[in-house]
N, C-alpha and C positions, 0 to 999 in steps of 0.2 A: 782700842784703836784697831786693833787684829781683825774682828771683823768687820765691820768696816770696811777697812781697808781693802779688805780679801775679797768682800762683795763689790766694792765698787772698783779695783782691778779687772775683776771677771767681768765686768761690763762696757769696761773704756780701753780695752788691752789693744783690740787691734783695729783698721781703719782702711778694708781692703777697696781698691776703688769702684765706687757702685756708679755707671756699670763699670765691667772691665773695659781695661781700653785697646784692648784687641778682640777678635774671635778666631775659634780654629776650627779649617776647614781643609777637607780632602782634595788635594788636587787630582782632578780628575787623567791626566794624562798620566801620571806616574803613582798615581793611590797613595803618594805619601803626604802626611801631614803638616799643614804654612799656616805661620800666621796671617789672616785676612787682612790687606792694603799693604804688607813687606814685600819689596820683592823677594822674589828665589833667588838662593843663593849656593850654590853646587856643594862649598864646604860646611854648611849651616843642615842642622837636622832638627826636624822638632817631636818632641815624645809625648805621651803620655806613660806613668809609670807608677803602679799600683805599690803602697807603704803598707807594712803589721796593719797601721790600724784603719782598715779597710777603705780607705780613701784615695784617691786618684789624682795625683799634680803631674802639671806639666811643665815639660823642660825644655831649652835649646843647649844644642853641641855644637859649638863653634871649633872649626877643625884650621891648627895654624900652620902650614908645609914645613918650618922650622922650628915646631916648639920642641922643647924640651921637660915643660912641666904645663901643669895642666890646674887653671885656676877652678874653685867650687864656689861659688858667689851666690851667698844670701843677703838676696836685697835690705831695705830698713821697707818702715812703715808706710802705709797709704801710697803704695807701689806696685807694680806690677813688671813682668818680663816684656808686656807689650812700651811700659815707659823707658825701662832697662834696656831696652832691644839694640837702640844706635852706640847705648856708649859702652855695652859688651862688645859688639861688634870694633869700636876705636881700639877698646883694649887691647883685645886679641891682636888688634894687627899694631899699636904701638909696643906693645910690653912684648911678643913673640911669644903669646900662648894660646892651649889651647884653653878656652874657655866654656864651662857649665854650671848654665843659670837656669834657675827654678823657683815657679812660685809654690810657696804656702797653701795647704789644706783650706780652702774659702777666698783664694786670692786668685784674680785672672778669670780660668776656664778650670781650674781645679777643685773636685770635689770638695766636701765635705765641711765643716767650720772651722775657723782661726782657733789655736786654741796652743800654750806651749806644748803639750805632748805631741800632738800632731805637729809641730814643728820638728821635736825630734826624729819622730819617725817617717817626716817628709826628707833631713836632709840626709838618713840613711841610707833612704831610698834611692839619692841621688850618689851616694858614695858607692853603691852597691851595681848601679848601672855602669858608673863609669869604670868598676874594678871589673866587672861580669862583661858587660856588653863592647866594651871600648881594651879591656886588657892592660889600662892603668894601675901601676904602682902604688902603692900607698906611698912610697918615696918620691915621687911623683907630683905628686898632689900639692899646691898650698891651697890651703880654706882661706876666705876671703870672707869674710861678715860686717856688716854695713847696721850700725845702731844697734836695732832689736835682732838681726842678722848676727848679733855678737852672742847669742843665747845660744841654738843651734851650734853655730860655731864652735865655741867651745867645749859645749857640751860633747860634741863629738871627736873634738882636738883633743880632750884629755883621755882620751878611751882609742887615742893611736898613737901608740909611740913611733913608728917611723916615718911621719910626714915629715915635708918637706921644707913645709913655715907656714904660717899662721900670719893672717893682714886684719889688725880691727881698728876699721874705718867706723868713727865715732862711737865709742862702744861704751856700754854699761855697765857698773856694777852689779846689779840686781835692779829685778822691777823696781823693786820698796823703796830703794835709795832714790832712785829719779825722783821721788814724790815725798822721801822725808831725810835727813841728815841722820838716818840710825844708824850704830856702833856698831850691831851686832846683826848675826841673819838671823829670824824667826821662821816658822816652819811655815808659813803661807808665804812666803816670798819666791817669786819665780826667778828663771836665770839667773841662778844664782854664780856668777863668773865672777865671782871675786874667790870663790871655796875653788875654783875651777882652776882656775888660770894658773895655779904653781905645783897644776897635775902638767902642763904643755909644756912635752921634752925639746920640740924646736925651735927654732929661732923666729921672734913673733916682731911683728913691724905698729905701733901705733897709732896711728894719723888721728888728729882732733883739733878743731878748731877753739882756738883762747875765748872767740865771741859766743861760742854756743849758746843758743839759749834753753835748749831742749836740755840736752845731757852735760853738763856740766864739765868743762875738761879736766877736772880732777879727777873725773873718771875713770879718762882714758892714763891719766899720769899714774895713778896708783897701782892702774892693772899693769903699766908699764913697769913699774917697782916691784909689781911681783914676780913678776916673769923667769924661769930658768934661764934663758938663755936670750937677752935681749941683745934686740938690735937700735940702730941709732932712730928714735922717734922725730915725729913730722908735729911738732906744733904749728899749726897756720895761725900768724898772727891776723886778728881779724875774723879769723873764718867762721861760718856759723855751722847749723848743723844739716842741713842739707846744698852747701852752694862749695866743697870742699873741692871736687872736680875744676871747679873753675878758674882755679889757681895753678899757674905752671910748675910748681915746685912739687904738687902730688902727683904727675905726673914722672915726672923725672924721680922723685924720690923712690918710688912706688917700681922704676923702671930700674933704675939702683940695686934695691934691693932684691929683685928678683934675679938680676946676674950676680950678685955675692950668693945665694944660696945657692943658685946653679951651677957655681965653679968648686965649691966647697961643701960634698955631700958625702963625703969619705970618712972625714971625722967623726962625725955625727953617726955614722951607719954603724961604724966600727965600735962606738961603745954603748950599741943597744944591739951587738950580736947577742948577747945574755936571752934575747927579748924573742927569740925566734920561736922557739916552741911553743910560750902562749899568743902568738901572733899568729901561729896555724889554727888555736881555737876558736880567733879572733875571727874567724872566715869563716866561721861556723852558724849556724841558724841561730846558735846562742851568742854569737858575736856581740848584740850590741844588747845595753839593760834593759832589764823589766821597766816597762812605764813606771815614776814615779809620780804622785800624788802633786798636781798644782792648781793654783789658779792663773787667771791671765792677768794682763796689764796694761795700763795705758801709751801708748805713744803718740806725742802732737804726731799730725802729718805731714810729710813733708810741704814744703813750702814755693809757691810759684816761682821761678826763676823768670829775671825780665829778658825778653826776648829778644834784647840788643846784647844781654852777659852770655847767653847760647851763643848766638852769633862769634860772640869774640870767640871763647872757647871754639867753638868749630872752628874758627880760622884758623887758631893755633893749632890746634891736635892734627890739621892739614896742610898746615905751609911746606913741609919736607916733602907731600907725594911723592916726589919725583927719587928721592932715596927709596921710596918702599918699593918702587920698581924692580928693584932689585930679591924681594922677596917671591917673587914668583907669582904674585896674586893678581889677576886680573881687575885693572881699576875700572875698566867698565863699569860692575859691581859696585865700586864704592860710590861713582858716580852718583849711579840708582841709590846710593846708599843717602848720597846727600840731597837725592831730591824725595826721599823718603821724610827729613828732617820737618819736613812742614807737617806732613801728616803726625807726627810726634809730636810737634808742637798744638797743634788742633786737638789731639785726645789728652794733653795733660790741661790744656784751658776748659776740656770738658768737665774735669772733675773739681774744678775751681767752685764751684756754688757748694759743691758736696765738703769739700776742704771747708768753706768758710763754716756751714752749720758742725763742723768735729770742732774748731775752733771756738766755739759759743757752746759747748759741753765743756771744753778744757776750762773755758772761764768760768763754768759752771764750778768745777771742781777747784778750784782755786775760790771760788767763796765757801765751799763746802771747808775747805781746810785751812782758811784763815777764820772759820767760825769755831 
């Protein structure tokens, strides 16, 4: 079963949207770099920003007038920052953060191919700008990982002890397990976040829906069980694995628990002073591991949402405007922001034929392994 498996993981792992549903271009009056059909937006930056293993992704930095910590969001599968665009931008200005999102090595406009290592060393590269270029805390920081986003994630959560918290929206134990009931890890199993997750010193929030059909919410329960320092978990009754946002309780829960860790960073600081001296080596060129040895994995792709359950959703995450007023951010912008929503909507129906044939591979592999 080992190979096998390992071979047809390396082959179905990842499901980047062909084409991308953005492009990036210079703006000519000010030479910096927009996604093509967003507007501009004064607090929004967009990068390119070279990883170890010589590949190139691209990122947005959404900048909040009152954050106090600063989300790192890797999206899930068959996704990109241009799909991700409108509801980083919600977040940041409902949850009061700042927010930096990146796609994956072969995902979007970024170089190079899907692959787990390049995942790791793309979200280093994003922790590394936001400590170098922005002057972010590592206290500062929650990592945010979304499904396959839960591999990075923690791979790099357990290799920092002073973050801030840890959010895994429908997250994985391992590749191998989405695809088999096995006890134990074997040595071709990628993301391995079940060995990982009771390395993560902070406090980690769980979100997963009971309906999932992709990742199982046992998943996310188990990784909840192992957790150092848990917090109160979000089961969505119902919810499957990409329609989680759509529910007002993830919002609120999600909004919850980033003012408990925001008011309570003292304790936590206080007994990983121990920790300081190898957290300076930590910031070191050797800071983060030598690549290790994997293959990749499959993940179905996310799934169309109907464009009346958008609708609802944006209405909700907008009925209070008139509170954020108070935040200082010009709603002009968001305006622009909501009549951006169609064109978001037109480039996720774009990739709807390309979803359907990953879908008729998936069922490929599902007779592959009921044979």
């Amino acid at each position: 079963m080992g190979g096998m498996t390992s071979s047809m993981a390396a082959k179905f792992a990842f499901f980047p949207p062909n084409p991308p549903s953005y492009k990036l271009i210079t703006d000519n009056a000010t030479g910096l770099l927009v996604l093509d059909s967003f507007p501009r937006r004064e607090n929004i930056e967009v990068l390119r920003l070279p990883t170890r293993r010589g590949t190139e992704i691209v990122a947005v930095y959404i900048r909040h007038p009152m954050a106090t910590s600063t989300l790192l969001y890797s999206h899930g599968n068959a996704a990109d920052i241009g799909q991700m665009y409108e509801l980083f931008v919600e977040l940041s200005v409902h949850l009061r953060v700042n927010l930096f999102g990146y796609d994956y090595s072969g995902y979007g406009q970024s170089s190079g191919k899907p692959s787990e290592q390049n995942t790791y060393a793309d979200i280093e590269a994003a922790y590394k700008c936001l400590e170098e270029n922005y002057g972010t805390k590592q206290g500062d920081i929650i990592l945010y990982g979304q499904s396959v986003g839960s591999g990075p994630t923690l791979d790099l959560a357990a290799r920092l002890p002073k973050l801030r918290a840890v959010v895994l929206h429908s997250p994985i134990l391992s590749g191998l397990r989405v695809m088999y009931p096995v006890k134990r890890t074997y040595w071709f199993d990628i993301y391995k976040n079940i060995d990982k997750i009771p390395l993560v010193k902070c406090p980690v929030l769980v979100i997963h829906g009971t309906a999932d059909e992709v990742v199982d919410c046992s998943h996310g329960k188990q990784l909840w069980q192992m957790c150092q320092e848990k917090y109160e978990p979000l089961w969505l009754k119902g919810g499957n694995h990409c329609d989680l946002e759509l529910y007002p309780e993830y919002l609120r829960h999600l909004k919850k628990f980033i003012l408990s860790v925001e008011k309570s960073p003292s304790r936590r600081n206080g007994s990983r002073s121990s920790t300081d001296r190898s957290e300076k080596s930590r910031r070191s060129t050797d800071f983060f591991e030598a690549p290790r040895k994997s293959s990749d994995w499959r993940e179905t792709p996310r799934k169309s949402i109907d464009k009346s359950e958008k609708l609802k959703i944006h209405d909700y995450k907008f009925h209070n405007i008139d509170k954020l007023d108070k935040l200082g951010i010009s709603y002009d912008q968001m305006e622009r922001s909501r009549r951006s929503v169609e064109y978001h909507e037109k480039s996720r129906r774009s990739i709807d034929q390309q979803l359907q044939k990953a879908r008729k591979s998936v069922d490929w592999l599902d007779r592959i392994r009921a044979g």
